[in-house]
C-alpha positions as CSV (number, residue, x, y, z in Angstrom):
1,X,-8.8,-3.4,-14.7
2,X,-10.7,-6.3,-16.9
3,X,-11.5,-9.2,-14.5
4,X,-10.9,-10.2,-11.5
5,X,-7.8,-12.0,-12.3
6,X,-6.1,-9.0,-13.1
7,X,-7.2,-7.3,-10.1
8,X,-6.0,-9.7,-8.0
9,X,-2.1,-9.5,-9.7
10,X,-1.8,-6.1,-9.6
11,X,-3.2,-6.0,-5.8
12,X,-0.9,-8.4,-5.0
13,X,2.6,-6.9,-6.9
14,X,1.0,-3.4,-4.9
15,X,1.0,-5.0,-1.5
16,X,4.3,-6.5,-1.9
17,X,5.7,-3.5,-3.5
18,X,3.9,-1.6,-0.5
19,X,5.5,-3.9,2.0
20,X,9.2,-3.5,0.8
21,X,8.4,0.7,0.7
22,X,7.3,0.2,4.4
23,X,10.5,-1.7,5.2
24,X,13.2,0.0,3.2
25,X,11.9,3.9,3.8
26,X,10.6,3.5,7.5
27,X,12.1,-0.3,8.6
28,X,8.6,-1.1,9.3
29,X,7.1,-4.7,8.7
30,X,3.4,-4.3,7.4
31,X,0.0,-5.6,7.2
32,X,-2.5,-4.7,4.6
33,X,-5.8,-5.6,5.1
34,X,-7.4,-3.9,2.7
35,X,-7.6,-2.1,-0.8
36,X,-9.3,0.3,-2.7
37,X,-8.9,1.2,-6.4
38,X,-9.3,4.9,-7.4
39,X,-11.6,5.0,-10.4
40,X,-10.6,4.5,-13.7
41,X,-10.7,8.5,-15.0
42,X,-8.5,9.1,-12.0
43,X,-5.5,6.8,-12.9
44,X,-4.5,3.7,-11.8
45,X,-3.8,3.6,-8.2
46,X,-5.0,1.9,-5.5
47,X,-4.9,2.5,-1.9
48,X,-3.7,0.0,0.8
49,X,-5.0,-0.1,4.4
50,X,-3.2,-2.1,7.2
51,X,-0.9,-1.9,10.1
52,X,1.6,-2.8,11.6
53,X,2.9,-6.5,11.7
54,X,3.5,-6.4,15.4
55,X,0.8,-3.7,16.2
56,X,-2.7,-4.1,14.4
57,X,-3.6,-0.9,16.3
58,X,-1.1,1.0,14.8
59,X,-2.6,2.0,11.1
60,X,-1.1,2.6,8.1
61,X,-1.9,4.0,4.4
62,X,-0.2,3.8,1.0
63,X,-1.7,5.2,-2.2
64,X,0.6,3.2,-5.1
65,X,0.2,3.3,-8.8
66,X,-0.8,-0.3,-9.5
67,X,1.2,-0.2,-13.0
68,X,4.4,1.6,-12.5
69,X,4.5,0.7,-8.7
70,X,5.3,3.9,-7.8
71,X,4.1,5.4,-4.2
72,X,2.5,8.5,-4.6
73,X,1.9,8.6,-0.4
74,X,2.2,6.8,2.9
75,X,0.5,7.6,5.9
76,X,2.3,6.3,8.8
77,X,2.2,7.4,12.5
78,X,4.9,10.6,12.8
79,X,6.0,8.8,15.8
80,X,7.1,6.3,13.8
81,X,9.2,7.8,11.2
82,X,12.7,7.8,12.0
83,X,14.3,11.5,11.1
């Protein structure tokens, strides 16, 4: 990433791409709160911290390729996962 511009677009297309994962894979409505980019010589992903939209106790994870938008993993509550 260059400046903080750039940061800021490819956080946001993550989240939102992160959000729509959540929904569509798991029907759960998330929260992220916070980010972390993985550094530079590791690739371009980013990981996404939050929880749930009707449970900010219940945590959640998703490392996401900030380019391609791919998920490379979730972390959600096993509970949660519908089999």
């Amino acid at each position: 990433m260059s400046d903080s511009r750039e940061d800021a677009q490819a956080i946001n297309k993550a989240m939102n791409a992160g959000k729509t994962y959540f929904k569509e894979k798991y029907d759960l409505n998330v929260e992220f709160t916070r980010h972390k980019f993985n550094p530079p010589d590791l690739g371009t992903d980013v990981g996404l911290y939050g929880h749930l939209t009707e449970d900010p106790d219940t945590e959640v994870f998703l490392l996401i390729n900030y380019e391609t938008l791919e998920v490379v993993t979730a972390g959600v509550p096993e509970e949660l996962i519908k089999k």
